[in-house]
C-alpha positions as protocol buffer text, in pm:
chain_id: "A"
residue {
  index: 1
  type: UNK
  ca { x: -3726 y: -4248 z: -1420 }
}
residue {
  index: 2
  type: UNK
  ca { x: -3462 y: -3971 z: -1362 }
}
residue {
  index: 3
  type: UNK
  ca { x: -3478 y: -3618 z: -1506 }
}
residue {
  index: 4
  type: UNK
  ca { x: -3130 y: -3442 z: -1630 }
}
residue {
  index: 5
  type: UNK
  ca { x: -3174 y: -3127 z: -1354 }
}
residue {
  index: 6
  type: UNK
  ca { x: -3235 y: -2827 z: -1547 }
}
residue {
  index: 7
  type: UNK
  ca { x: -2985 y: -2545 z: -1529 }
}
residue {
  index: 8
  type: UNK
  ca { x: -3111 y: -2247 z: -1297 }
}
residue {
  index: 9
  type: UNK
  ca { x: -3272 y: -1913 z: -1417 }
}
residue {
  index: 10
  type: UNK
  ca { x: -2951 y: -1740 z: -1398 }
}
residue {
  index: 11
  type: UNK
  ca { x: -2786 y: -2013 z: -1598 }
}
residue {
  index: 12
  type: UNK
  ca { x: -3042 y: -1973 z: -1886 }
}
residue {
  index: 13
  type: UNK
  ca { x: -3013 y: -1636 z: -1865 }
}
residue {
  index: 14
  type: UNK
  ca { x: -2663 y: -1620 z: -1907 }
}
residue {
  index: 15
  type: UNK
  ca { x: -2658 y: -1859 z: -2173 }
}
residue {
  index: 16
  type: UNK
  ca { x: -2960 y: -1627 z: -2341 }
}
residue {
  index: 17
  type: UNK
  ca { x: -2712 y: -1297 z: -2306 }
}
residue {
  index: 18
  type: UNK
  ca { x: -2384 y: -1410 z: -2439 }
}
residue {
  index: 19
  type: UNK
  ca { x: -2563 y: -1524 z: -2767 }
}
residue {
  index: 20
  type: UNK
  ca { x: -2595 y: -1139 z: -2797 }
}
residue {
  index: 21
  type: UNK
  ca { x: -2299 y: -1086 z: -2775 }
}
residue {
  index: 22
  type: UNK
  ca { x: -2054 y: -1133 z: -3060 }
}
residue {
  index: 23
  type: UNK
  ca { x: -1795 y: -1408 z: -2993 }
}
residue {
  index: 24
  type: UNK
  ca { x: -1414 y: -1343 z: -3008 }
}
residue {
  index: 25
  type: UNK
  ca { x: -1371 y: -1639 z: -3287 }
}
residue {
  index: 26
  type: UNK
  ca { x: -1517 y: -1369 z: -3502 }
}
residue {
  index: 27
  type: UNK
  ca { x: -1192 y: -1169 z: -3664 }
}
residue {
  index: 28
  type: UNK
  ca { x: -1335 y: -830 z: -3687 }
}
residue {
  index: 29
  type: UNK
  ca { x: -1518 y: -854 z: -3358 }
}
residue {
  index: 30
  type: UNK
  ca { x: -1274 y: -642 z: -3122 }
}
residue {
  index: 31
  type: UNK
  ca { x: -1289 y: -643 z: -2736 }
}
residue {
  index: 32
  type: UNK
  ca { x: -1447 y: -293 z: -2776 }
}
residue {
  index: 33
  type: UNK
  ca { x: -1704 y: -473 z: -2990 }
}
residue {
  index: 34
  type: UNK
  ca { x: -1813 y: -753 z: -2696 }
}
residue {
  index: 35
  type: UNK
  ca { x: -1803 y: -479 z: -2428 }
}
residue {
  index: 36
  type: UNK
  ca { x: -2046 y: -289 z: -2592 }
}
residue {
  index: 37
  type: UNK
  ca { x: -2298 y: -557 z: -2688 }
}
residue {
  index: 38
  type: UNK
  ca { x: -2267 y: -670 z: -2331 }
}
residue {
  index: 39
  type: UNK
  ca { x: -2340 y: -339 z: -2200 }
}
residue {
  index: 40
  type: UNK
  ca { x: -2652 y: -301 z: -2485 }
}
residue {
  index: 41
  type: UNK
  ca { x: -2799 y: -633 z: -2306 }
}
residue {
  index: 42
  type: UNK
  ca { x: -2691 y: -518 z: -1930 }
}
residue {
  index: 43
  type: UNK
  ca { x: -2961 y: -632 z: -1705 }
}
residue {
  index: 44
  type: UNK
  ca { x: -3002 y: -524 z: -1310 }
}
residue {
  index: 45
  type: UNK
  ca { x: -2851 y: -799 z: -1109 }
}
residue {
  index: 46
  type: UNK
  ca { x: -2653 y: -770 z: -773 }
}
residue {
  index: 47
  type: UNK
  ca { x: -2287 y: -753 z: -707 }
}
residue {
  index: 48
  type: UNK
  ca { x: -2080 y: -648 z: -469 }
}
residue {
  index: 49
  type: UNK
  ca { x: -1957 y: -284 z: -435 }
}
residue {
  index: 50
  type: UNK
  ca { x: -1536 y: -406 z: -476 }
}
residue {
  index: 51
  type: UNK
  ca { x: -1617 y: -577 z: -747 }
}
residue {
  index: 52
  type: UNK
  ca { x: -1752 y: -244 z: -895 }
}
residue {
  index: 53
  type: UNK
  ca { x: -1474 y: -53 z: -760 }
}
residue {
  index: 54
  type: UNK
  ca { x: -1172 y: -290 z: -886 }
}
residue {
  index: 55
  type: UNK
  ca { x: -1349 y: -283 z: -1204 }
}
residue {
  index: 56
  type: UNK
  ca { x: -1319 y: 89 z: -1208 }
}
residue {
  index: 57
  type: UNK
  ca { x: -932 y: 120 z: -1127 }
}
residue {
  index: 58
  type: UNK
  ca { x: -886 y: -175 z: -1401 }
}
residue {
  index: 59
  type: UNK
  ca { x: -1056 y: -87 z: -1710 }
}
residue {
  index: 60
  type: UNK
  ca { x: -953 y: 330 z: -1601 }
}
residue {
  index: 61
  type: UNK
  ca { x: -604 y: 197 z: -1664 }
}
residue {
  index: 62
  type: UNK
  ca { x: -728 y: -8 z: -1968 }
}
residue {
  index: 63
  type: UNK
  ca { x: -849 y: 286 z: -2118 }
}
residue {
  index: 64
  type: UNK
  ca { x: -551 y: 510 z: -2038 }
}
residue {
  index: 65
  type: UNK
  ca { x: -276 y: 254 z: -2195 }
}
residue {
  index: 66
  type: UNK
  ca { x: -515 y: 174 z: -2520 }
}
residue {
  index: 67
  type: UNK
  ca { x: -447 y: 338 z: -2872 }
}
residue {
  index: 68
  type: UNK
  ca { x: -798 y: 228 z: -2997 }
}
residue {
  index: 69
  type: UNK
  ca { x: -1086 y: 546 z: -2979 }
}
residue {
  index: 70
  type: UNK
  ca { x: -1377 y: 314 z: -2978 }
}
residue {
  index: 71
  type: UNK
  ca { x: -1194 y: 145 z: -2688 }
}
residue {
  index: 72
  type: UNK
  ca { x: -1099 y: 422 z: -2478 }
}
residue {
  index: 73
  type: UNK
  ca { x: -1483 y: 539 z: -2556 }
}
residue {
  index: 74
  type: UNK
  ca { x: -1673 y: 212 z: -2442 }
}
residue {
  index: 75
  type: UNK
  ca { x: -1429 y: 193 z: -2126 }
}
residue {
  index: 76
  type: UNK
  ca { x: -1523 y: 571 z: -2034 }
}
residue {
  index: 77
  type: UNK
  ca { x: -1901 y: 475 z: -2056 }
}
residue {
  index: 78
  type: UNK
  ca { x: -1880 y: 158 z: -1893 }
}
residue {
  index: 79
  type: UNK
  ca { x: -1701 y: 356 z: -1610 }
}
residue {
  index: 80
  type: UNK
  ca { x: -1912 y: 594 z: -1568 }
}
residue {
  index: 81
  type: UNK
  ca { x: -2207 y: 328 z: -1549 }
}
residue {
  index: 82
  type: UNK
  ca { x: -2009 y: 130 z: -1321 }
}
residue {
  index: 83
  type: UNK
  ca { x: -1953 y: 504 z: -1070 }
}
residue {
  index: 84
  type: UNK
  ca { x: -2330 y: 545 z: -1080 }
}
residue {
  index: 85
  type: UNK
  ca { x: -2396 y: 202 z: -972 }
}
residue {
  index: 86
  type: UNK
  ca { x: -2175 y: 249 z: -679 }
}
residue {
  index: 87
  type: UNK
  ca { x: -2313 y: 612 z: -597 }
}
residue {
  index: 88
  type: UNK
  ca { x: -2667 y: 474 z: -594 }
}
residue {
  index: 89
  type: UNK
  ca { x: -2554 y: 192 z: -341 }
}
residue {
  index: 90
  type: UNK
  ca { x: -2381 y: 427 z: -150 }
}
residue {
  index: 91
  type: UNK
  ca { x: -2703 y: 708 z: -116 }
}
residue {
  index: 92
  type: UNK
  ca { x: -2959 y: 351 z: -35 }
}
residue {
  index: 93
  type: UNK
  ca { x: -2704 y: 226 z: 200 }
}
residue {
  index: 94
  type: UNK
  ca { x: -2564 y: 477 z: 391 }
}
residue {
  index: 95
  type: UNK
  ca { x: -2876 y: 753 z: 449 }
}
residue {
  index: 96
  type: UNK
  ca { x: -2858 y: 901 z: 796 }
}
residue {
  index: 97
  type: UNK
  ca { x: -3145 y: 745 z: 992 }
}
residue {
  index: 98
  type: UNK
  ca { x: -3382 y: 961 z: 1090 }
}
């Protein structure tokens, strides 16, 4: 007997988190909308620093070029979550040793 392999933690997880978040099919579910369900069911994980950095510059320039309020508002608290992310790993990384 063979078992279908189950799909990892993460996987689950994943699949568990994007159900909370409302689906673009969905006509009066804007962008804005799905970033800030995503960010309501944010959950500590690690990533690299760049990829926190690049996501800075691009969603900065997002936010500069959009015409939407709600927008421009859930890209100026996503970037300032995304900042304090990559202050913390800078003061836990790079402490002067003692």
């Amino acid at each position: 007997m063979t078992n279908a392999p189950q799909p990892s933690r993460d996987r689950a997880l994943g699949r568990g988190v994007s159900l909370l978040i409302p689906q673009s099919a969905a006509a009066t579910v804007s962008p804005a909308d799905r970033a800030a369900a995503a960010l309501a069911a944010i959950q500590t994980v690690p990533v690299h620093v760049g990829v926190l950095q690049a996501a800075v510059l691009l969603l900065e320039e997002h936010g500069r070029t959009s015409d939407d309020a709600r927008t421009r508002a859930t890209v100026d608290t996503t970037v300032a979550m995304l900042r304090t992310a990559v202050e913390q790993h800078a003061d836990q990384y790079h402490q002067p040793k003692g």
